[in-house]
C-alpha positions as CSV (number, residue, x, y, z in Angstrom):
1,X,10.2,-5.9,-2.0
2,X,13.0,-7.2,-3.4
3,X,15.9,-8.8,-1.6
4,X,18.3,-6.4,-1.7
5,X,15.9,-3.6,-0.6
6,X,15.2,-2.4,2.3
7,X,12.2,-0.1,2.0
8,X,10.1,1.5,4.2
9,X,8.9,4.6,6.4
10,X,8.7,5.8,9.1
11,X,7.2,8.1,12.3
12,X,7.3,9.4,15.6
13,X,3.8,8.5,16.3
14,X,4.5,4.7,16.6
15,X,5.2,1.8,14.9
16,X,8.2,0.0,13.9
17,X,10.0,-2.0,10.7
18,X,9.7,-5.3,9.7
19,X,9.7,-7.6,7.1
20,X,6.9,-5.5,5.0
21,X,4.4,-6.6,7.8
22,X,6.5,-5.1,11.0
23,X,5.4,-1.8,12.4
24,X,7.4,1.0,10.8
25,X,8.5,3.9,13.1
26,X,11.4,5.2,15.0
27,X,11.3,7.5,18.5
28,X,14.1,10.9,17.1
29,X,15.3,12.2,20.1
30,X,16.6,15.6,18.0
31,X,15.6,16.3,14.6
32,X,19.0,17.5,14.0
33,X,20.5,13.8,14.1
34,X,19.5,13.6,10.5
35,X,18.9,17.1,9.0
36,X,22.3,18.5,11.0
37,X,22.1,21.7,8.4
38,X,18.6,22.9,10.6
39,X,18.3,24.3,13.7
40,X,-16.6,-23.7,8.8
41,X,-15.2,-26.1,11.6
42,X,-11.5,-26.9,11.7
43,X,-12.4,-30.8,11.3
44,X,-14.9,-30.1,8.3
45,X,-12.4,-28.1,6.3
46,X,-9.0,-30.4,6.8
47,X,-11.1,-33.7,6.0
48,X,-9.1,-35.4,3.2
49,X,-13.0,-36.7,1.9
50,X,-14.0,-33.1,2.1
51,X,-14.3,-31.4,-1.7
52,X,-13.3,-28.0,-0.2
53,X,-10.4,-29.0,1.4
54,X,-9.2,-30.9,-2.0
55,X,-10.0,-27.8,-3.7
56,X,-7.8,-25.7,-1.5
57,X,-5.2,-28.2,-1.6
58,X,-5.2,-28.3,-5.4
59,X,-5.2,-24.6,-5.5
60,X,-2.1,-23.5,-2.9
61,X,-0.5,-26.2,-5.4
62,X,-1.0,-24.6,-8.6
63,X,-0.6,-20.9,-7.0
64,X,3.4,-22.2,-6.2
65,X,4.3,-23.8,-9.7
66,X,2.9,-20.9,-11.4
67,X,5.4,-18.7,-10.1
68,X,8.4,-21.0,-9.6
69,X,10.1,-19.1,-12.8
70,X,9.4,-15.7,-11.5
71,X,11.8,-14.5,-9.1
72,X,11.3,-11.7,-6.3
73,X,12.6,-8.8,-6.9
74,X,12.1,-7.2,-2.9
75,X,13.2,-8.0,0.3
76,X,11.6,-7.4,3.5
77,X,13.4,-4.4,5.8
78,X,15.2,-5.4,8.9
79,X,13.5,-7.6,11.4
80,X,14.3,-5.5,14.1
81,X,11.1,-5.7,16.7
82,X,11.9,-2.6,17.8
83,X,10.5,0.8,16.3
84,X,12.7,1.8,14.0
85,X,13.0,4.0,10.7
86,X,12.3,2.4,7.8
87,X,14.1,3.0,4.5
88,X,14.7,1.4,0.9
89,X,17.0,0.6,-1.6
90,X,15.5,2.4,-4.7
91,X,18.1,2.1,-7.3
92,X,18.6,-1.8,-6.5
93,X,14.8,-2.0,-6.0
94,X,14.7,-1.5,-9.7
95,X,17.7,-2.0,-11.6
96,X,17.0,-5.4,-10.0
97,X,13.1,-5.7,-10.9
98,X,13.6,-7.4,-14.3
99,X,10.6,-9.7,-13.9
100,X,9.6,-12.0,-16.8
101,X,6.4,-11.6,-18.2
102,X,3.3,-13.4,-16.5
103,X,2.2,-14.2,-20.1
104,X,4.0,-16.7,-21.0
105,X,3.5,-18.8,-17.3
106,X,1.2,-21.6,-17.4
107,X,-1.2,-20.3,-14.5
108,X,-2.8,-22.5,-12.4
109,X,-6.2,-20.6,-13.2
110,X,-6.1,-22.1,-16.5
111,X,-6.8,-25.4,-15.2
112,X,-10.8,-26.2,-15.0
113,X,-11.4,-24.1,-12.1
114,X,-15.3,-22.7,-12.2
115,X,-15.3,-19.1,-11.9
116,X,-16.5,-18.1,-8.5
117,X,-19.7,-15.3,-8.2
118,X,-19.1,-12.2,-6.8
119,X,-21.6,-11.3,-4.3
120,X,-23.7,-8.2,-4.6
121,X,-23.7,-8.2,-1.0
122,X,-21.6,-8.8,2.0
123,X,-22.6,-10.6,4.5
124,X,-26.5,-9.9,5.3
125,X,-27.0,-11.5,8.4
126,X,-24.8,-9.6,10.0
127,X,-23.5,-11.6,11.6
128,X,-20.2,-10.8,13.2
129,X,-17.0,-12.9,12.1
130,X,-14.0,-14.6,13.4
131,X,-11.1,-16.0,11.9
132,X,-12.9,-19.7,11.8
133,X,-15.2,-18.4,9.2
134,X,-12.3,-18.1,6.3
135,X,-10.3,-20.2,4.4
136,X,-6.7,-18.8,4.4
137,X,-5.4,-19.1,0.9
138,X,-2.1,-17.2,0.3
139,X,-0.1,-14.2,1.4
140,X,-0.9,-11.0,-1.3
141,X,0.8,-8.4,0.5
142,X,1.8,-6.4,3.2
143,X,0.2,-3.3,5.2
144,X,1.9,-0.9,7.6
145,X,1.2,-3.1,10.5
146,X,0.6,-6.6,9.1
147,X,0.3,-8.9,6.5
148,X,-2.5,-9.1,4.0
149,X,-3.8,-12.5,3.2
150,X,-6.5,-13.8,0.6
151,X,-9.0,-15.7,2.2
152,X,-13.0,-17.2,1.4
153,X,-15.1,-17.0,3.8
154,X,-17.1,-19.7,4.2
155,X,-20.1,-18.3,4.8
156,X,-20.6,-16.4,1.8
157,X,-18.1,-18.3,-0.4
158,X,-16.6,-14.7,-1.8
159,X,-12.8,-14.0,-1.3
160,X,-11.2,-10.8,0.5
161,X,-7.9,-9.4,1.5
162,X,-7.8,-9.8,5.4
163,X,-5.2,-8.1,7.3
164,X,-3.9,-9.5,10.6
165,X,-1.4,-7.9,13.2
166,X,0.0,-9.6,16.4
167,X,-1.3,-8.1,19.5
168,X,2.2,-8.4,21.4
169,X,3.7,-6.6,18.2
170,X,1.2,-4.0,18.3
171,X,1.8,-3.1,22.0
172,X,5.9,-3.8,22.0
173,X,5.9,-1.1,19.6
174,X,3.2,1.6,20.9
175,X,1.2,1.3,18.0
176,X,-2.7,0.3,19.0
177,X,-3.4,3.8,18.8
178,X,-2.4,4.1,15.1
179,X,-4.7,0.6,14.4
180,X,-7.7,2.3,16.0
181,X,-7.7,5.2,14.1
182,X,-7.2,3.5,10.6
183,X,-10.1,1.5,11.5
184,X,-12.0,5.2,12.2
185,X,-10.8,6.4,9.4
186,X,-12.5,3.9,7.2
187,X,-15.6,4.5,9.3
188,X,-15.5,7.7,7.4
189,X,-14.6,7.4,4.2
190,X,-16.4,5.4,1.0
191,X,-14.7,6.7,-2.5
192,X,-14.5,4.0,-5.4
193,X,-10.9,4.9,-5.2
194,X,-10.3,3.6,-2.1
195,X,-10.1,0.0,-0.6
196,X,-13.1,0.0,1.2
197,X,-12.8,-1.9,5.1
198,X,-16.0,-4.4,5.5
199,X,-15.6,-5.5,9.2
200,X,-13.1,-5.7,12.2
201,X,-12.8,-8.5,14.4
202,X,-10.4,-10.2,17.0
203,X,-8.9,-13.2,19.3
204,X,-6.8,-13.3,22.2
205,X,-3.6,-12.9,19.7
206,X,-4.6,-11.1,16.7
207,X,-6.4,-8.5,15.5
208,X,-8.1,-8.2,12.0
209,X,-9.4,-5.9,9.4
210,X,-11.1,-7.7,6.1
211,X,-11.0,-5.7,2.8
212,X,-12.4,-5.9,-0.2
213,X,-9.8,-8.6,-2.5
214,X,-8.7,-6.9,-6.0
215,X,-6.4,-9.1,-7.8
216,X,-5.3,-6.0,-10.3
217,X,-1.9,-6.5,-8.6
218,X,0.2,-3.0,-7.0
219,X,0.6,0.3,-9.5
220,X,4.7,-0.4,-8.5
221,X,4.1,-4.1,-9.9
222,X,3.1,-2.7,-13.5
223,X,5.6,0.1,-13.7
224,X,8.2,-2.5,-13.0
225,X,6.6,-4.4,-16.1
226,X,6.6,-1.5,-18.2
227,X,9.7,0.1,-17.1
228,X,7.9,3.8,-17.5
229,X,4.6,4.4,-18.4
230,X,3.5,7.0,-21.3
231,X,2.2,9.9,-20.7
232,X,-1.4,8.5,-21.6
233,X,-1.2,6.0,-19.2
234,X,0.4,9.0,-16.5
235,X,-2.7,11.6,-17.4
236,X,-5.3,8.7,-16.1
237,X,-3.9,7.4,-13.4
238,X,-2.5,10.5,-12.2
239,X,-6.5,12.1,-12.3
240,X,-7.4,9.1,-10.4
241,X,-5.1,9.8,-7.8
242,X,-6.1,13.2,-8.2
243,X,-9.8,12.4,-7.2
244,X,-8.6,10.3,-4.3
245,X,-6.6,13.0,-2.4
246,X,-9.4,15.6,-3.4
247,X,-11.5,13.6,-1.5
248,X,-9.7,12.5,1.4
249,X,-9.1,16.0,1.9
250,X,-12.3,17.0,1.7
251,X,-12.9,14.6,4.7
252,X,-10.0,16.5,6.1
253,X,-8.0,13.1,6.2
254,X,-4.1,13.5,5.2
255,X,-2.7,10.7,3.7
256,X,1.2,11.0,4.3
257,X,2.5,7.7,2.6
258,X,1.2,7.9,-1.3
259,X,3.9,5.5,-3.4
260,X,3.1,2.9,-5.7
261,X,3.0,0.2,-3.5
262,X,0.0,1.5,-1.7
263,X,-1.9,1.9,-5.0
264,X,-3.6,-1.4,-6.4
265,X,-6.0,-2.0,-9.7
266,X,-9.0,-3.6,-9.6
267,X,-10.0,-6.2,-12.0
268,X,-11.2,-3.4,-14.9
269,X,-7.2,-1.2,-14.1
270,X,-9.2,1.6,-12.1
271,X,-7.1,2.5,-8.8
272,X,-7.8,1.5,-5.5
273,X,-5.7,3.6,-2.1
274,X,-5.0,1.0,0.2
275,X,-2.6,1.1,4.1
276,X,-4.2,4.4,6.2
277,X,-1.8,3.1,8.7
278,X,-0.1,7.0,8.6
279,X,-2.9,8.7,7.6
280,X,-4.4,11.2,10.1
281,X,-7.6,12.8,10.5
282,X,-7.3,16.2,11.3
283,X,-10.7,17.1,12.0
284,X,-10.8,14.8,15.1
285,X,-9.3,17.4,16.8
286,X,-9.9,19.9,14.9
287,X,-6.5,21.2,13.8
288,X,-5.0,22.7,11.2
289,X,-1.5,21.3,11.1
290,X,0.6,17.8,11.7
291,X,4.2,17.8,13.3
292,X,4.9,14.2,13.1
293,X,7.7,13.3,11.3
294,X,6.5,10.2,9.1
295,X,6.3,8.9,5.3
296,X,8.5,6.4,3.3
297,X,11.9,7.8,3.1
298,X,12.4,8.8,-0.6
299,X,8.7,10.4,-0.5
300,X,9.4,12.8,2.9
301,X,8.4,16.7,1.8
302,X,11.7,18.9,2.6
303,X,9.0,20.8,5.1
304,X,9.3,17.3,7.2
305,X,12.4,16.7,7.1
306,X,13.1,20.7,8.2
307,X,10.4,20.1,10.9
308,X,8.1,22.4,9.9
309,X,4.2,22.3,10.2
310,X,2.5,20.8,7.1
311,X,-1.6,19.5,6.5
312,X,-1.9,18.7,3.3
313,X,0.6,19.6,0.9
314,X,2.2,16.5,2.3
315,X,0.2,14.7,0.1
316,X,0.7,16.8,-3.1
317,X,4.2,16.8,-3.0
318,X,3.9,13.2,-2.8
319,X,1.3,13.3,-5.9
320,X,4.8,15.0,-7.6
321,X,6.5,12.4,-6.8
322,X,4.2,9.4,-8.4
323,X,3.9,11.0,-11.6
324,X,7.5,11.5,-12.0
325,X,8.1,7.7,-10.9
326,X,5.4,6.7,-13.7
327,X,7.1,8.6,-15.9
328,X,10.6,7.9,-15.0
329,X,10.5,4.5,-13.5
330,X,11.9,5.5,-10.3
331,X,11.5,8.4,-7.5
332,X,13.0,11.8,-7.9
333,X,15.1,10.9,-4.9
334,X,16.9,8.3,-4.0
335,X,20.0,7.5,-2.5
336,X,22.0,4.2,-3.8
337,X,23.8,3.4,-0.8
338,X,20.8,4.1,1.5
339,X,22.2,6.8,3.8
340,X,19.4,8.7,4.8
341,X,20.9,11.7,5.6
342,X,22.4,11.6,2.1
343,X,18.7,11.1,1.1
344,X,17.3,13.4,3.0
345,X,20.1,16.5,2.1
346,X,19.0,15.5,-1.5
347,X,15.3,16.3,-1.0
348,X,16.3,19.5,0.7
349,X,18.5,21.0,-1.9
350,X,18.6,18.8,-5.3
351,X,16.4,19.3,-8.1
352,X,15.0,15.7,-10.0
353,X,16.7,15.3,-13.1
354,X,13.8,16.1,-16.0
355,X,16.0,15.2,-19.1
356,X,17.2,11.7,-18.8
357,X,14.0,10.2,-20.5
358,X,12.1,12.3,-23.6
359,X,9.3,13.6,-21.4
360,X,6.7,16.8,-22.7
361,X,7.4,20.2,-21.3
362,X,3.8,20.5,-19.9
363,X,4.4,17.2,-18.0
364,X,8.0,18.7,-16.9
365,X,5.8,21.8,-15.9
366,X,3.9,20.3,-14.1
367,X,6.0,18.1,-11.8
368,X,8.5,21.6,-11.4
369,X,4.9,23.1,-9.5
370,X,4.3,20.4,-7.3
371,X,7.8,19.5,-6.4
372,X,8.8,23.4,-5.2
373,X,10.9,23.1,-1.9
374,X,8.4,25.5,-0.4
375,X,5.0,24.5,0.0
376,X,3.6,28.0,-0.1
377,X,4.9,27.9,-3.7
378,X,3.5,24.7,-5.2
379,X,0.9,24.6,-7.4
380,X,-2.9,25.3,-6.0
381,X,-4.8,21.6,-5.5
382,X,-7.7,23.1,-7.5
383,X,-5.4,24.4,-10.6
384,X,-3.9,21.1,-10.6
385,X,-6.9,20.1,-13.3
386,X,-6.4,23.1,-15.1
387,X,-3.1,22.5,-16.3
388,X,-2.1,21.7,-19.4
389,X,-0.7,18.3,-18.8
390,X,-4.1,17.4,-18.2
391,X,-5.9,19.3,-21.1
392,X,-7.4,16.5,-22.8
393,X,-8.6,14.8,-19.4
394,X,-12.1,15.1,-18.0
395,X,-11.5,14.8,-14.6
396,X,-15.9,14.8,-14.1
397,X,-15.8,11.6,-16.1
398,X,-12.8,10.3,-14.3
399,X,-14.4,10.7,-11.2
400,X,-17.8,9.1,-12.1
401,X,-15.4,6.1,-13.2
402,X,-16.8,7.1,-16.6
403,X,-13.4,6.6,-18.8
404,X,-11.5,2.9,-19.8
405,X,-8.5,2.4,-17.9
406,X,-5.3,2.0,-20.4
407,X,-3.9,-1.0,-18.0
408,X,-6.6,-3.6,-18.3
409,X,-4.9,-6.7,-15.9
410,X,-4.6,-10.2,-17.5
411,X,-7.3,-12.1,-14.9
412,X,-8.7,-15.2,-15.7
413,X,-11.0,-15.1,-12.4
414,X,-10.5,-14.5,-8.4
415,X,-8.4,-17.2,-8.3
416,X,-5.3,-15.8,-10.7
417,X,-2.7,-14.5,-8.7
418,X,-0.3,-13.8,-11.8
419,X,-0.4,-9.8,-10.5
420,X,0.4,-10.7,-7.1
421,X,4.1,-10.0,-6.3
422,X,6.1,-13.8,-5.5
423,X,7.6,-12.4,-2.3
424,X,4.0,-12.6,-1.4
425,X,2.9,-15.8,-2.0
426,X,5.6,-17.4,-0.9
427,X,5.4,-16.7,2.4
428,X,3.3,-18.9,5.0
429,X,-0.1,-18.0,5.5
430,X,0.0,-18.8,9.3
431,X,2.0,-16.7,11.5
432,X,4.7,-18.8,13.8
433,X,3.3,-19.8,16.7
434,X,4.9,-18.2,20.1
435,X,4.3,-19.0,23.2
436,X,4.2,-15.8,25.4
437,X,6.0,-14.6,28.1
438,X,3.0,-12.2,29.2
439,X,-0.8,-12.2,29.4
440,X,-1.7,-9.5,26.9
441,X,-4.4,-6.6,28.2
442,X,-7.5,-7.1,26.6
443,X,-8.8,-4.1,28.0
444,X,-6.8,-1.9,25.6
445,X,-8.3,-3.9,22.4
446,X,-12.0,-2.8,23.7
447,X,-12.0,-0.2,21.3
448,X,-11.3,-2.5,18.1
């Protein structure tokens, strides 16, 4: 995020904001406050003879001066630890976002560092992991409840993306339950669209969830670096998407936070959904509908902010909304000084603005019938393929992963971060050590 942006989302169900990695909600007492218009060992590895502790020196080196010319363009929200709403600046978030080009930095990768084997399996002993069995490398993101770090695990010598959350944050802010249920949700789920979760584990202060590591870098990263995409590059990423939502759907899993920071590339430019920290699973219960009020602010459906039932047009409106930021460089909605009632009263009664930038009447069609204030009146999910925005696409080929991405990432090898935003990596790997007022429960971490 960059530093004059204060981005974010948002629920009742828990959570609060932070610093990209804090929990993200806020407790409303009365919807009407903001829609008033409705009623290996640690000796082994830190030896200064040992070759892998040189390596990892050498590395963390090269990762800083690589970026030292390329300066952040977001922020982290407010460091309240309290659950809060989140929000962001979007105008400032990119007006601000003019990054120069990666190409022209003398990456650390290009120094003679072998190129590391990808595994074809994970991990076939086994065996379950703790935290001593990685490396920690550098800080590559942020998820709804924690930050996202690339790591090697030493037994297998392959890197991944492992997420870790504070205990005490979790249970200050009511959120264990949301945890738990994006760890069941990935029990459930295996689409080559989606980040796929390859084990949980835990000690007495953090929790952790270790992903599959992509490098691609965030779909927001490379529609800051193009500005806008074309309308090829829209059609394929767009039917991506498409088959991501069909199939979380089909698993009756909402999403309720699609935005471009939550969709990465993978070393070949195919997409990969990442952070299910909102998403809910509706046949756990069996029900038809959601009530929570939740999302990232400039991506809320008006049906949410009127508090009105919804299931899953939530996330078509939001699949609206990403194709007209591709297109546009920006969301349909946003709200320069950050007033989210302002915001809000916009998503309820505005219209985006389709002219400002030469864009095809069938894409313009297109986004009209997804972004309909009434949900009853938006486009059907299964005559989204139809349309003829998408008449030259082959959405059978795009879901077999059968068609060449248009955005192929610059990667040398695991190992090149140049995709990887610098507010990132310049953060510590290790999480400031506190000593605790409190014993934390155990008990209520049985489930994890």
């Amino acid at each position: 995020m960059g530093k004059n942006q204060s981005k974010g989302k948002f629920a009742l169900c828990g959570g609060s904001e932070m610093k990209r990695d804090k929990p993200k909600f806020k407790e409303v007492d009365n919807i009407e406050n903001i829609r008033p218009d409705y009623s290996p060992p640690q000796t082994t590895r830190n030896d200064p003879n040992n070759l892998q502790s040189k390596f990892q020196a050498e590395v963390l080196k090269n990762i800083q001066n690589s970026h030292k010319i390329i300066k952040s363009t977001r922020d982290s929200s407010s460091s309240k630890d309290v659950i809060s709403l989140k929000t962001r600046d979007t105008i400032s978030r990119h007006l601000g976002s003019q990054k120069d080009s990666s190409d022209s930095l003398n990456h650390f990768t290009e120094l003679r560092i072998p190129t590391i084997r990808r595994l074809s399996s994970f991990n076939p002993q086994k065996k379950k992991l703790n935290i001593s069995d990685f490396i920690k490398l550098k800080v590559i993101g942020r998820g709804t409840f924690g930050k996202v770090i690339l790591v090697k695990c030493i037994e297998d010598n392959k890197f991944y993306a492992l997420k870790s959350i504070k205990k005490i944050q979790i249970l200050k802010t009511n959120s264990l339950h949301n945890i738990i249920h994006e760890k069941k949700i990935f029990d459930v789920i295996d689409s080559p669209f989606i980040i796929k979760l390859r084990q949980t584990f835990q000690d007495k202060e953090m929790v952790y969830l270790l992903f599959d590591y992509h490098n691609g870098g965030e779909l927001f990263f490379h529609i800051q670096k193009f500005r806008r995409f074309s309308e090829e590059i829209v059609k394929f990423y767009s039917a991506e998407i498409y088959c991501a939502l069909e199939y979380l759907h089909s698993k009756g899993i909402v999403y309720r936070d699609l935005k471009p920071e939550n969709i990465i590339l993978d070393e070949e430019g195919h997409i990969k959904l990442i952070d299910f920290g909102l998403a809910k699973n509706m046949n756990i219960k069996a029900i038809n509908y959601c009530s929570t009020f939740c999302g990232t602010n400039e991506y809320i459906p008006p049906e949410v902010i009127a508090g009105d039932k919804y299931s899953f047009n939530f996330d078509w409106w939001g699949f609206g909304n990403i194709i007209y930021e591709m297109l546009y460089g920006r969301p349909p909605f946003t709200e320069k000084s950050g007033n989210k009632t302002v915001l809000f009263q916009k998503i309820l009664t505005e219209q985006p603005n389709y002219y400002k930038c030469k864009v095809s009447p069938e894409a313009i069609d297109l986004m009209k019938c997804l972004l309909k204030k009434h949900c009853n009146e938006r486009i059907q999910p299964s005559e989204i393929p139809k349309h003829s925005f998408f008449k030259n696409i082959d959405f059978e080929k795009i879901k077999s992963r059968l068609v060449s991405p248009p955005i192929k990432p610059k990667i040398k090898n695991e190992l090149d971060l140049r995709n990887i935003d610098t507010c990132f990596l310049n953060e510590n790997v290790n999480s400031p050590v506190k000593k605790l007022k409190y014993d934390i429960d155990q008990s209520k971490f049985a489930l994890f």
